[in-house]
C-alpha positions as CSV (number, residue, x, y, z in Angstrom):
1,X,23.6,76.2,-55.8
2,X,25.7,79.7,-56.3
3,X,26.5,80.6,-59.8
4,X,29.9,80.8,-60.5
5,X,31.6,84.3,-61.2
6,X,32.3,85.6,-64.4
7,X,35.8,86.2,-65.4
8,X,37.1,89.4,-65.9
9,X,38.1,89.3,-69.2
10,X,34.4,87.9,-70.5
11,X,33.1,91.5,-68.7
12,X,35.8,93.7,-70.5
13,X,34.7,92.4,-74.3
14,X,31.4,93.4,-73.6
15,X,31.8,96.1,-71.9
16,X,33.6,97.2,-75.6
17,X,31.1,95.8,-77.6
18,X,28.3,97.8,-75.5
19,X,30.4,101.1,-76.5
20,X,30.8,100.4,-80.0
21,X,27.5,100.0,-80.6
22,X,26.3,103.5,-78.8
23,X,28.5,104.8,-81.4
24,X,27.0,103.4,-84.4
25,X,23.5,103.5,-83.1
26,X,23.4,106.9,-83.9
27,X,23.3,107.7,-87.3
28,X,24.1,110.4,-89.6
29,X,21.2,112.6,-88.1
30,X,22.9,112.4,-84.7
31,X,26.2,113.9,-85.9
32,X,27.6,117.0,-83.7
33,X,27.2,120.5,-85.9
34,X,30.7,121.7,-87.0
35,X,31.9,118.3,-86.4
36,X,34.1,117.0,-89.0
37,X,32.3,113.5,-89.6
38,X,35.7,112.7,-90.4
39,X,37.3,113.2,-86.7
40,X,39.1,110.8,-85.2
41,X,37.5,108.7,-83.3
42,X,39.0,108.0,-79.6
43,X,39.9,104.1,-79.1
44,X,39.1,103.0,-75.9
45,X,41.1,99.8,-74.6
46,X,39.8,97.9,-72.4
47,X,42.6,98.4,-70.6
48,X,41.2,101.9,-70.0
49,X,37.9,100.5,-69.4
50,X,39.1,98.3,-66.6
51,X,38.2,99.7,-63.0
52,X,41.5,100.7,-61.1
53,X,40.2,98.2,-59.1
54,X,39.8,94.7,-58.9
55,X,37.3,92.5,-56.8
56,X,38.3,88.7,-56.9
57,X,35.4,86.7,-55.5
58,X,37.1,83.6,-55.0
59,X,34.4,80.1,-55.1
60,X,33.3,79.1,-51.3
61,X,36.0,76.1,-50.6
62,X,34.3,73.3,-48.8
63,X,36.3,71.0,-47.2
64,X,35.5,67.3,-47.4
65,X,34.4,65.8,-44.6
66,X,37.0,64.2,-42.2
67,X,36.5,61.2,-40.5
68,X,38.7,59.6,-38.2
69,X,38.7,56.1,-36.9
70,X,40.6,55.4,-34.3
71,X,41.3,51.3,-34.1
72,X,39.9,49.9,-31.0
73,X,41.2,50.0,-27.7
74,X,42.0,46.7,-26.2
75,X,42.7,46.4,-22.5
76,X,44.6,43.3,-21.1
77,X,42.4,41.2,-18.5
78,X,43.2,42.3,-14.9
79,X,43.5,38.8,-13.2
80,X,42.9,39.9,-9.3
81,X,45.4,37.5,-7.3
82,X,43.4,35.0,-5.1
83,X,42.2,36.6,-1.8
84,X,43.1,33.3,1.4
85,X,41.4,34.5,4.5
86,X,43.1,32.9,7.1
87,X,41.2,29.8,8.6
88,X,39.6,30.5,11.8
89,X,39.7,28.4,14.6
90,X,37.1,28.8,17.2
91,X,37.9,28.0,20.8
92,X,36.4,23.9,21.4
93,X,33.6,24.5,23.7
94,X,33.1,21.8,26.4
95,X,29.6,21.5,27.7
96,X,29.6,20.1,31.3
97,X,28.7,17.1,31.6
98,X,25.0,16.0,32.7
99,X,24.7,13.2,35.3
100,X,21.3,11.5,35.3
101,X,20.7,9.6,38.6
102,X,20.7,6.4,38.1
103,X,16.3,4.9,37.5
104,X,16.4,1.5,39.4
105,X,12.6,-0.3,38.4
106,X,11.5,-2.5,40.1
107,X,12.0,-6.3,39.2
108,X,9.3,-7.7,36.9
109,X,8.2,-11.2,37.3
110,X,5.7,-12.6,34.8
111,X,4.0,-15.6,35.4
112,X,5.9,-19.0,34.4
113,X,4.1,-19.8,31.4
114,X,4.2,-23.6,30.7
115,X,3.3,-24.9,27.3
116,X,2.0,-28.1,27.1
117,X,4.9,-30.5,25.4
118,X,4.8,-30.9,21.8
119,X,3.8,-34.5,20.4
120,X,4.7,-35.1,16.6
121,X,2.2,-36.3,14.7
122,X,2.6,-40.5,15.5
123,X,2.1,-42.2,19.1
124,X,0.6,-40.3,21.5
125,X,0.8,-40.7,25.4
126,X,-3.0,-41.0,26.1
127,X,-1.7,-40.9,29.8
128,X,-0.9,-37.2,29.5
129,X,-3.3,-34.8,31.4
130,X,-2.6,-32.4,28.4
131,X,-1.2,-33.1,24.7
132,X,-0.2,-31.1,21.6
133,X,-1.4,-33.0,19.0
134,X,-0.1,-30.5,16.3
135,X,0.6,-27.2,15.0
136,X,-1.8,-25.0,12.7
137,X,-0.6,-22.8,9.8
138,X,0.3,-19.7,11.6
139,X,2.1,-22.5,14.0
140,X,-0.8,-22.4,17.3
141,X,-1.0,-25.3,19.2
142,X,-3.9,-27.7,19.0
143,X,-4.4,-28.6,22.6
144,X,-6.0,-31.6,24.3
145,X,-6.5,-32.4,27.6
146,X,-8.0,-34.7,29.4
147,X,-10.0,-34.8,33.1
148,X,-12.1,-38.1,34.9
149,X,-11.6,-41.4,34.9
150,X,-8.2,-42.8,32.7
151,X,-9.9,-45.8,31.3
152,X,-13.4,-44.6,31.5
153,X,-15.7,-44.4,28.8
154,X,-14.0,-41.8,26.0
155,X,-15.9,-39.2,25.4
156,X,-14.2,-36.1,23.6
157,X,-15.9,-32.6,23.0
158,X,-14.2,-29.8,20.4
159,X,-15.4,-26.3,20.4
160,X,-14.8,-24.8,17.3
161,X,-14.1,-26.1,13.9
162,X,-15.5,-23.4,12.3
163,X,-13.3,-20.3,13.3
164,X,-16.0,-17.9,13.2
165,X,-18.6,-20.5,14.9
166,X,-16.9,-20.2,18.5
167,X,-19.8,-20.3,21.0
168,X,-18.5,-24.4,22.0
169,X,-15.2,-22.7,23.5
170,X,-18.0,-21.6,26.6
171,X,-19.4,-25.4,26.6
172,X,-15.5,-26.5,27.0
173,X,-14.4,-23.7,29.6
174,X,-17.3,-24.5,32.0
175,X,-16.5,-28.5,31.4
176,X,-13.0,-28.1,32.1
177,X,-13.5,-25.5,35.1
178,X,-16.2,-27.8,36.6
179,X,-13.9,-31.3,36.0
180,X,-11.2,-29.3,38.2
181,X,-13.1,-28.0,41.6
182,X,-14.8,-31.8,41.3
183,X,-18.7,-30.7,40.4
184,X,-18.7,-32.7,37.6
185,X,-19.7,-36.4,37.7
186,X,-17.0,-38.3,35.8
187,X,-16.9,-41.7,37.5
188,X,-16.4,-44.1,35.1
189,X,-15.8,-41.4,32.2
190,X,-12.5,-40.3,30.7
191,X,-13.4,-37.0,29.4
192,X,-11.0,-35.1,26.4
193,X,-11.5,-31.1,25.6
194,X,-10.2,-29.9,22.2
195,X,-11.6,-26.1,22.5
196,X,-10.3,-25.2,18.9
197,X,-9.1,-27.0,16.4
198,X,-9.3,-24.5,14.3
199,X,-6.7,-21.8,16.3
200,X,-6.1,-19.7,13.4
201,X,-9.6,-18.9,11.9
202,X,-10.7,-18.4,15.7
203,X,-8.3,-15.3,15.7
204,X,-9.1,-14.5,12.8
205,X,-12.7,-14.6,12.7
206,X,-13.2,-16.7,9.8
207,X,-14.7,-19.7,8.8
208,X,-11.8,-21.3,6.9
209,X,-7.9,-21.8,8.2
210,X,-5.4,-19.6,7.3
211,X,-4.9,-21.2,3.9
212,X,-8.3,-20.6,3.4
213,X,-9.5,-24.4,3.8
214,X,-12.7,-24.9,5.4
215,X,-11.3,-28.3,7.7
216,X,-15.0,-29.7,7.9
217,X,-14.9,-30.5,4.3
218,X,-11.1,-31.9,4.4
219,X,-11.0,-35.0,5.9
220,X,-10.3,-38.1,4.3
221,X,-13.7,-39.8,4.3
222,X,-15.2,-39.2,0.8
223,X,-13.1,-36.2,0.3
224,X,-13.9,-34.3,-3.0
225,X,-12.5,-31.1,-4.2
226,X,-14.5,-28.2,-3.8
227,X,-14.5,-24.7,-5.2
228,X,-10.7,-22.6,-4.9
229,X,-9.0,-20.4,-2.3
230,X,-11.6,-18.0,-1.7
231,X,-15.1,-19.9,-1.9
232,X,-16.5,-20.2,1.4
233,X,-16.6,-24.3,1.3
234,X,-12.6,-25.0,-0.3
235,X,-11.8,-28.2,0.8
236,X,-7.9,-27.9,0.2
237,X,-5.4,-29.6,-2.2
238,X,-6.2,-33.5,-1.3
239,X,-7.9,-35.1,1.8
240,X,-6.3,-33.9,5.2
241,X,-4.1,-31.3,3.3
242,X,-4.4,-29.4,6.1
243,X,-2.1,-29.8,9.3
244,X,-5.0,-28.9,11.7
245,X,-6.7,-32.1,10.1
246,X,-4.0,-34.0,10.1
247,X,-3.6,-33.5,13.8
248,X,-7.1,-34.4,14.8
249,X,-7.1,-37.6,12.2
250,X,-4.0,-38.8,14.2
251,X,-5.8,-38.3,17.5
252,X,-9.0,-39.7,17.1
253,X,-7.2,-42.5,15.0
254,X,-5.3,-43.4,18.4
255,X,-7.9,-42.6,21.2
256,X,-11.1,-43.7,19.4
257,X,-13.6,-42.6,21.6
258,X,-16.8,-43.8,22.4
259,X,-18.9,-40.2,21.8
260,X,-17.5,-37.5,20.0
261,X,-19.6,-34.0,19.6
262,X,-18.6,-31.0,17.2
263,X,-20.0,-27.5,18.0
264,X,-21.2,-25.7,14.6
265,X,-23.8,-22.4,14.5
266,X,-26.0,-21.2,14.0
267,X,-28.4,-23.5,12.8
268,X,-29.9,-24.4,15.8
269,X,-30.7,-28.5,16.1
270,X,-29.7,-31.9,16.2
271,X,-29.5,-33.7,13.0
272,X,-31.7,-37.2,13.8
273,X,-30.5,-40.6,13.1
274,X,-31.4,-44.4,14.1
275,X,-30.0,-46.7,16.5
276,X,-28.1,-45.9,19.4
277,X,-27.0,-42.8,17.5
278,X,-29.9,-41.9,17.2
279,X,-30.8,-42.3,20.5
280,X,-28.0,-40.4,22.3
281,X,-29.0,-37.4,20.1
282,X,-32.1,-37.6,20.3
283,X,-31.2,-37.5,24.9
284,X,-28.8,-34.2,24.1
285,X,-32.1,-32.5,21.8
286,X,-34.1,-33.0,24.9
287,X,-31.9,-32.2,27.5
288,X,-30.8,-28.6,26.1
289,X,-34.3,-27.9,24.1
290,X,-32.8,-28.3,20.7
291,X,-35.2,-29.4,17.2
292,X,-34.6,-32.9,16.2
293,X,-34.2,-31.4,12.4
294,X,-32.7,-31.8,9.4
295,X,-29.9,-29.3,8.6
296,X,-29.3,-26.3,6.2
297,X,-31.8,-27.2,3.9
298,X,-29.9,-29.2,1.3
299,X,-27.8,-26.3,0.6
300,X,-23.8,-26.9,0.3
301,X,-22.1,-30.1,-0.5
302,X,-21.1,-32.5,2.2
303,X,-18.0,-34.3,1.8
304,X,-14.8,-34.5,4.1
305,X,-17.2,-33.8,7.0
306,X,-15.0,-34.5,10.8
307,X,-18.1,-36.5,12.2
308,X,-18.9,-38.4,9.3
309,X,-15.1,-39.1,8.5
310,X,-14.7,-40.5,12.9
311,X,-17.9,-42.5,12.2
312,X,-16.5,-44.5,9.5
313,X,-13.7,-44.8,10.9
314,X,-14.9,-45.9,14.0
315,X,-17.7,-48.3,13.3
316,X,-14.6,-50.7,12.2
317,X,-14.2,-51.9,15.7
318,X,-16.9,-50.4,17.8
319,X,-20.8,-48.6,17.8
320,X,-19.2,-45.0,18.8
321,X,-21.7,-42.2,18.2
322,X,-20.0,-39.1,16.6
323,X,-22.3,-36.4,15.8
324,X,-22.5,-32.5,15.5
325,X,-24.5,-29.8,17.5
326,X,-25.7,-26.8,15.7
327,X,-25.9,-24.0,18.3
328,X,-28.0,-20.8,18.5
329,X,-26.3,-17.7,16.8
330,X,-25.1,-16.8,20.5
331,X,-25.7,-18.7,24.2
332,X,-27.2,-17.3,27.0
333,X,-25.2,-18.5,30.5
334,X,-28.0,-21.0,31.1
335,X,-27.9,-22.7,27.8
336,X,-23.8,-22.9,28.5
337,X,-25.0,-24.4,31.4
338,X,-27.5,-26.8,29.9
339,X,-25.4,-27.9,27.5
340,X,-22.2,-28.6,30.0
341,X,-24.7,-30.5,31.9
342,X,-26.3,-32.5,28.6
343,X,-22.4,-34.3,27.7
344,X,-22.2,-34.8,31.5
345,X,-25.3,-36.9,31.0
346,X,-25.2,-38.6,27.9
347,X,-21.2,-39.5,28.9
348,X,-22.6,-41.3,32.1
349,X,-25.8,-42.7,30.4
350,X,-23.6,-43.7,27.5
């Protein structure tokens, strides 16, 4: 920081005092010969001590700082007017029109395809070369039909039971194609072909209907329930819960014939019995090489079996024979043949 400067009169009074004292600092020993000690003594003023002239050293002014603040600026929104482009229309453009010539096919005839007429579940015109004797689940018809003799003795063959034990439906086609072109003896024998009863496990491959019911342990005879939906041997709700039973119940009911043969596999034999059952199975054993045997072993549980169920209800007016065939797991064209030839036989031979 700069001292400040010191003011004139401050530097005049000492500037006097300084002189004064020169003079008295001498003494009577510094005294000027010849003279008087009593001379006057010259004043000096400070007036007369003052320089002529005067150097004023005025203080450095600063200036306090200046600060302006201007308020701020604010502009009014600029609000652009809308910009409408004119719509544009385009010309429509008109694509000729394509002509295809005309594609003419061919007329398709299909073959007339006659259904045999359906019979309700009741009487049954047992003069009919072919009858529905009822629908299955997935609504297939359960055909019968009938070749030989009308009056003859009755002797009804069905294929398949089983759905996935189909190796009859060959037995049935060659008895039916044979019945037609006349090579098969049928004097005297009124001969029915059920080749499935079981139309919806056939497709399917299964053993069991489509509700899962295995039929040969759902008829009426000694029913007894067995396992659920999904065991191998369910025998359904109730005896004959099953339409496809039903069906056959009502038909054997009504045309009660004399010899009745199920196809099964693949167990390959004839179950034995006594009598003249026994007899005509043991001819059918012999006639198509098949064991006299016991069957399965005592595995499963036998009730609501087809054969059994026809027997019983048979035997109330006649000795009919009802009795299953267990076939190979697959035939050969021969064994078709031998076996065609073995229901020929025993239905002559009765």
């Amino acid at each position: 920081m700069r001292r400040p400067p010191v003011p004139i009169r401050s530097l005049a009074a000492l500037l006097t005092a300084a002189a004064l004292a020169g003079c008295g600092a001498g003494g009577d020993d510094t005294a000027v010969p010849g003279t008087p000690t009593d001379r006057p003594i010259a004043t000096t003023t400070v007036a007369d001590l003052a320089p002529t002239s005067t150097t004023t050293t005025a203080p450095p002014t600063t200036a306090p700082p200046t600060t302006t603040t201007l308020p701020p600026t604010t502009l009014p929104p600029t609000t652009l007017p809308p910009t409408t482009l004119p719509p544009t229309t385009l010309p429509p453009t008109t694509l000729p029109p394509t002509t295809l010539p005309p594609t003419t096919l061919p007329p398709t005839t299909l073959p007339a395809t006659t259904l045999p007429q359906f019979t309700v579940a009741g009487d049954l015109d047992l003069g009919a070369q072919e009858l529905v004797l009822g629908l299955s689940v997935e609504g297939r018809p359960i055909v019968a039909e009938r070749h030989g003799t009308i009056g003859g003795r009755r002797v009804l063959i069905i294929g398949v039971i089983h759905g996935n034990e189909d190796d009859g439906v060959a037995i049935v086609q060659q008895l039916r194609n044979r019945a037609i072109d006349g090579t098969a003896p049928l004097d005297g024998v009124e001969l029915w072909l059920v080749e499935s009863m079981n139309p919806d496990g056939q497709a399917a491959q299964i053993r069991q209907n489509a509700r899962a019911v295995d039929l040969n342990r759902n008829f009426p005879h000694k029913w007894g329930p067995i396992g659920d939906v999904g065991d191998s041997q369910y025998a359904g709700t109730g005896p004959a819960s099953e339409p496809e039973t039903q069906a056959m119940v009502n038909f054997i009911g009504q045309l009660r014939p004399d010899i009745a043969i199920w196809y099964h596999q693949d167990a390959n034999l004839v179950i034995p019995s006594t009598g003249r059952d026994g007899r005509i199975r043991a001819r059918y054993a012999e006639l198509t090489g098949l064991p006299i045997a016991d069957c399965c072993g005592g595995g499963g549980i036998y009730t609501g079996i087809a054969a059994t169920w026809a027997r019983n209800e048979l035997k109330q007016d006649s000795d009919a024979v009802p009795f299953i065939v267990e076939l190979p797991g697959s035939l050969t064209a021969e064994q078709v043949t031998a076996h065609a030839d073995a229901v020929l036989t025993i239905a002559a031979e009765g």
